[in-house]
N, C-alpha and C positions, 0 to 999 in steps of 0.2 A: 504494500500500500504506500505507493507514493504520498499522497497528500488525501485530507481527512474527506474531501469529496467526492474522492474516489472509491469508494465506500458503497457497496454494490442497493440496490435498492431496498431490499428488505430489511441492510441493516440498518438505513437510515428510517425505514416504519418502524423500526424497533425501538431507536431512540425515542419516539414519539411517543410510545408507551410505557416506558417505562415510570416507575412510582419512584418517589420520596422515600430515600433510606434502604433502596433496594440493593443487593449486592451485586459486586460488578468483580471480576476477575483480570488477574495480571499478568501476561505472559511476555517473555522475552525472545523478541523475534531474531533471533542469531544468524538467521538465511536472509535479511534483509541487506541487500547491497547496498543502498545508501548509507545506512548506517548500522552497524552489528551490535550495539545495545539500545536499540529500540525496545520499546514498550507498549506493547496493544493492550487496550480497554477491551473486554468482551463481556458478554452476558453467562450466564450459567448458560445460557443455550447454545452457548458459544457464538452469537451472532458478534462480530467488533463493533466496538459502538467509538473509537475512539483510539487515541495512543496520549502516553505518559510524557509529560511537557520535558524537552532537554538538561532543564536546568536543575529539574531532579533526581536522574539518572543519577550520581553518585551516590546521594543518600537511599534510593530504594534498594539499588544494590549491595550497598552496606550491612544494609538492613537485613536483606536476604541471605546474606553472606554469616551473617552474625545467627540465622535461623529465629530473626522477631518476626511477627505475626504480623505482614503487611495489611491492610484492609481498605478496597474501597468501595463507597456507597455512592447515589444517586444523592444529590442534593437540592439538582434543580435542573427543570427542562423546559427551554422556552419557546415559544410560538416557532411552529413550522417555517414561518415567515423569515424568522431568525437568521442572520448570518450564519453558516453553517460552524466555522470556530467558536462562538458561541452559541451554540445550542444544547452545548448541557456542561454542567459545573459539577463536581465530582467532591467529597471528601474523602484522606487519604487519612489512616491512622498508622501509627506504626506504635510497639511493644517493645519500649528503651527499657535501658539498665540504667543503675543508680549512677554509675559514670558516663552513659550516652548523652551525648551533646549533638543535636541536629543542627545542622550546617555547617561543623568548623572544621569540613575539609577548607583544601587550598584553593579550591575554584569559588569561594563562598568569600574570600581574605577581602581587607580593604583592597586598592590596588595602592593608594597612600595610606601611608599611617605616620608619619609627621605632618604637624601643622603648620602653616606657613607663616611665617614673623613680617609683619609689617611695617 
């Protein structure tokens, strides 16, 4: 799946039904050429309803790496008419440890961290 409109018809009727707090599953597309830690959105029915925004790809796989309980639900689906990138909002849970700190890999850093004297 190149881009999320590409998304064959049913699974975009699918987004359309989907419910509030419904669970959604997370697979790592590893045969994707563009990029080999991709992340599809699917339903239990396995229809894709989506993929996993770039900039969290280091923390889910962390996540998963570490064997925490990823989770995501249905939050919000909005009118057909919708921009297809917005058309549905998602909640991600993850099951840290008492020393788990999300986002303080390296791709998360300031790019400055001195302040500038004037």
């Amino acid at each position: 799946m190149k881009k999320l409109r590409d998304l064959p018809k049913f699974s975009i009727e699918r987004i359309n039904q989907l419910q509030h707090k419904e669970k959604l599953l997370l697979a790592h597309e590893f045969y994707n050429p563009d990029n080999y830690e991709a992340l599809s959105v699917s339903t239990e029915e396995h229809y894709i309803v989506g993929s996993c925004p770039r900039y969290l790809f280091a923390e889910v796989f962390e996540k998963i790496k570490q064997k925490s309980r990823v989770e995501i639900r249905v939050e919000h689906v909005n009118e057909p008419s919708t921009p297809f990138q917005f058309c549905l909002m998602c909640e991600m849970t993850f099951d840290i440890n008492n020393e788990g700190r999300l986002f303080s890999g390296q791709q998360y850093q300031a790019l400055v961290t001195e302040k500038a004297i004037l």
